[in-house]
N, C-alpha and C positions, 0 to 999 in steps of 0.2 A: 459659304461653308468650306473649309480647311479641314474637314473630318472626312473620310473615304468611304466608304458602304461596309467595308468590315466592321463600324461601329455597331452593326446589327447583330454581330457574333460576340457582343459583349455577354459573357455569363454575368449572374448572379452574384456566385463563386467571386470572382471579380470585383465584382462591386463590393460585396463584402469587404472584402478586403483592402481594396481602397480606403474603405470608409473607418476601416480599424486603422488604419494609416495613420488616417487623419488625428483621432480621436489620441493613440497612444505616441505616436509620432518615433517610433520605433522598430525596424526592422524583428529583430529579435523578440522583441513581445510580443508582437503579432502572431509572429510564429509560433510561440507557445501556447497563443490561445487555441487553435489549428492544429495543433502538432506536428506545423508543417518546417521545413529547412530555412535560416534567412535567406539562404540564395533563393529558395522559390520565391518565397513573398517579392524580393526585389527584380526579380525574373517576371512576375506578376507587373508590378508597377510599371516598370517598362518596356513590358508590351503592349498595357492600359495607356501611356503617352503618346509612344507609336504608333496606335488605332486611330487616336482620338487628335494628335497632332497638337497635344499640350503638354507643356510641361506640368507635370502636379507637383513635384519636388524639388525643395533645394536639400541637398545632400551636404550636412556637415557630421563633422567625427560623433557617431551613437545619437545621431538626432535628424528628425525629416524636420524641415521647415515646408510648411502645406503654400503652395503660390497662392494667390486671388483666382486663379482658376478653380484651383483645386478646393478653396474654400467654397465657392462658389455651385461648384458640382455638390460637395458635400453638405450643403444645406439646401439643396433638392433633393439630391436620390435617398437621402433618411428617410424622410417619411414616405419616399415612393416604396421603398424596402419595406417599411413597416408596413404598408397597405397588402402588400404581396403576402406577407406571411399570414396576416391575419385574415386573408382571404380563404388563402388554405385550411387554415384551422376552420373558418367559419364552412368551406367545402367536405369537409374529412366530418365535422357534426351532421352536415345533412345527409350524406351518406350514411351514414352508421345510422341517424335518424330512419330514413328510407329500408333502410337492411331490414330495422327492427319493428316497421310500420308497412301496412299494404295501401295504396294510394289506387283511387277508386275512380273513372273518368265518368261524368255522367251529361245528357242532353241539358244543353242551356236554354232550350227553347218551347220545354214543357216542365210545366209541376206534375202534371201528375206520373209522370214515370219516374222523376227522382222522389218523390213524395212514397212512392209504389217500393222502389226499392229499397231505399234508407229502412222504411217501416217495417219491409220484411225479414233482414239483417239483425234490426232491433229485438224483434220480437222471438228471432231463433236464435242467432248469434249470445255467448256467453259476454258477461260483460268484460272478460279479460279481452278475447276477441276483440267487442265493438269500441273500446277505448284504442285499440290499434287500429282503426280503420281512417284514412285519410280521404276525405271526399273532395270533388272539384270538378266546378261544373264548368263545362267548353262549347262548342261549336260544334255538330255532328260532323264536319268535313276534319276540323282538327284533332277527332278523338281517334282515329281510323288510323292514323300517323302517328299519330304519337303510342300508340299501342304496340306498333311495329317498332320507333326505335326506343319503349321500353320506359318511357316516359310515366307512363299508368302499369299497374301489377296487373288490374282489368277495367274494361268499358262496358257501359252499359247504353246500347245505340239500338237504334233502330232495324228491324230485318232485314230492310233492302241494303244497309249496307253491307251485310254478308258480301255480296259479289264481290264487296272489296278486297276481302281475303283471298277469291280463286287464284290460286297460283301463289301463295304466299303464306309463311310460315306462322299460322295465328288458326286457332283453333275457336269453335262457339259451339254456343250451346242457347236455347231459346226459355227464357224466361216465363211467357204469356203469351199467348196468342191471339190476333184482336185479326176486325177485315177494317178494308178502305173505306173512307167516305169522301163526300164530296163536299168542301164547305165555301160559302158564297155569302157577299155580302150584300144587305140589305137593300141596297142602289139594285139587286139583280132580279130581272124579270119573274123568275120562281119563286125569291124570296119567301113569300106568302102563298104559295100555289103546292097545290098535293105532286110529287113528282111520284111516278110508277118506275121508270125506268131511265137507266144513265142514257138511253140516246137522246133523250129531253135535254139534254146538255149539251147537243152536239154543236147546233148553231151559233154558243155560247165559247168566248176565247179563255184559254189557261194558264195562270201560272205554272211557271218552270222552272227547275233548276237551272242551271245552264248545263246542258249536253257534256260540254269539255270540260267543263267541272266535274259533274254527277251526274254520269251518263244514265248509271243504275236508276233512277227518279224518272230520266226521261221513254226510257224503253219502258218500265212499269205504266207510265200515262199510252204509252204508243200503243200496246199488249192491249189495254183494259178497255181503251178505244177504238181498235181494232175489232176486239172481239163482238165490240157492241154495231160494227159497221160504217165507223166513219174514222178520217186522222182528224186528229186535234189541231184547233186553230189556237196560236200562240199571242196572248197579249203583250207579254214580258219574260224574260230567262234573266233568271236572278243567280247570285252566284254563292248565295247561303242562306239558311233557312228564316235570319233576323229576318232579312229582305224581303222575304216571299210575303211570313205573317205582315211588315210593314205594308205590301201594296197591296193583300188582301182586305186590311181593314182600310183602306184608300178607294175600296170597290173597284184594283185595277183586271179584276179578271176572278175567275175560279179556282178551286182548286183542289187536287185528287190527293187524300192525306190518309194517316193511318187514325181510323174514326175514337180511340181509348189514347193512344198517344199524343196527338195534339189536343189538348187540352186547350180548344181556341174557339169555343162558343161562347158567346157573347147577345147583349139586344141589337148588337148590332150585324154580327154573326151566326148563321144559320147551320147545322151541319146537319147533311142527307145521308142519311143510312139505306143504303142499299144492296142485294143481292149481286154475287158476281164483280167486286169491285179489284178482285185480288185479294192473296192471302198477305199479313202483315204480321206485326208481334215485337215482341222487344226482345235483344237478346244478351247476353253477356260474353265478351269476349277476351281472350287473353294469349299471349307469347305463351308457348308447350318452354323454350330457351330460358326463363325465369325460373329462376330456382326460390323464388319465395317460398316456406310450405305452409303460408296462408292460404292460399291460392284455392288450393283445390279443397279444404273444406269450404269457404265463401262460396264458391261454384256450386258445392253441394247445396247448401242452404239455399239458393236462390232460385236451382231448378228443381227442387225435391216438393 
């Protein structure tokens, strides 16, 4: 390389310019397209040789002759130029798209809470409203984030991730409220057996989140088993909720969920409704910092 690291201070502007070089082969025209001086344009050029350690011109009286360098440059950076521009314009519609649209983050890992809230929306929401609503469904780990940098207008997740918020600029509000259950796959001793009480479970190992992932998931199992008199024995700590549903139906263990939220019974899975399991619910949450003013009517309809 014959080029110096200032090639990376090349503008735009720059290129531009060049490329009008190339094309009208003319100081002076260039500059009228620009409105800029000929000394600037050629002030331009070669400081663009300078940088770059090529010649791109031969200079005869009111005429550029463009080198094999400089033709060479010029029939790459066109259509890199033309990607850049049209990128922007294609940036500047999503935005204005987004400005004028509310985008909605919802649980990828249950139908019936997106199925719950879409329906509820529909049924109150006018239909100027619900033709502006952008929906998208994600990972509960990913929606908690993306809320905060603004990614979603609002999320609709899980209670336990509230804790997520402490200490952070994101407001909620609770949609429904449901309790824990316990769901277990058919390989498990209870499977077919009447349970009374979650200490019946204790002997029995849990799936987890992972702790350094989703602490919030692990103190809720630690609490509910606590209270009942035993710590929980860990089969697996999974680091999202695909995971968890995948070695639940695997029969790799149990596991402590919100019993109206997971929508994950099956003939092959079981889920035990019982007393004391912790309180749960779905909630809707969103940046107070967005100025959409969709926002707070949707809120309304959802917890009203």
């Amino acid at each position: 390389m014959k080029y110096n690291n200032n090639v990376f201070n090349l503008s735009l502007q720059q290129i531009q310019i060049f490329l009008k070089c190339v094309r009208l082969k003319n100081y002076s025209r260039v500059a009228a397209e620009y409105n800029f001086t000929p000394s600037m344009v050629s002030k331009t050029i070669s400081s663009m040789e300078s940088t770059l350690g090529l010649q791109l011109f031969v200079r005869k009286y009111h005429t550029l002759i463009p080198t094999p360098a400089a033709r060479e440059l010029a029939g790459d950076w066109t259509p890199l130029l033309e990607m850049i521009l049209q990128s922007l314009e294609k940036a500047h519609t999503i935005q204005e798209g987004y400005a004028s649209n509310i985008r909605i983050g919802l649980l990828d890992t249950t139908q019936t809470a997106a199925s719950y809230t879409v329906s509820r929306l529909e049924e109150k929401a006018s239909r100027e409203l619900s033709e502006k609503i952008v929906w998208e469904r994600r990972d509960m780990h990913e929606l908690t984030g993306m809320i905060e940098d603004n990614y979603f207008d609002l999320i609709i997740t899980w209670l336990q991730e509230s804790s997520y918020f402490d200490n952070k600029n994101i407001l909620w509000k609770e949609i429904f409220h449901s309790q824990n259950a316990v769901f277990i796959h058919k390989s498990h001793p209870l499977f077919y057996e009447e349970v009374h009480s979650f200490s019946e479970f204790k002997q029995y190992p849990f799936l987890t989140l992972s702790p350094a992932v989703y602490p919030h998931y692990y103190h809720l199992l630690e609490n509910v088993c606590r209270t009942h008199g035993f710590t929980p024995l860990i089969s697996a700590s999974v680091s999202n909720t695909n995971s968890i549903r995948y070695n639940l139906s695997l029969g790799k263990g149990q596991l402590l969920a919100d019993g109206l939220i997971c929508d994950w019974e099956s003939s092959d899975i079981r889920k035990v409704e019982l007393e004391g399991l912790g309180d749960s619910g779905l909630i809707v949450a969103w940046n107070p910092d967005n100025r959409n003013p969709l926002i707070s009517e949707i809120i309304r309809l959802l917890t009203t």
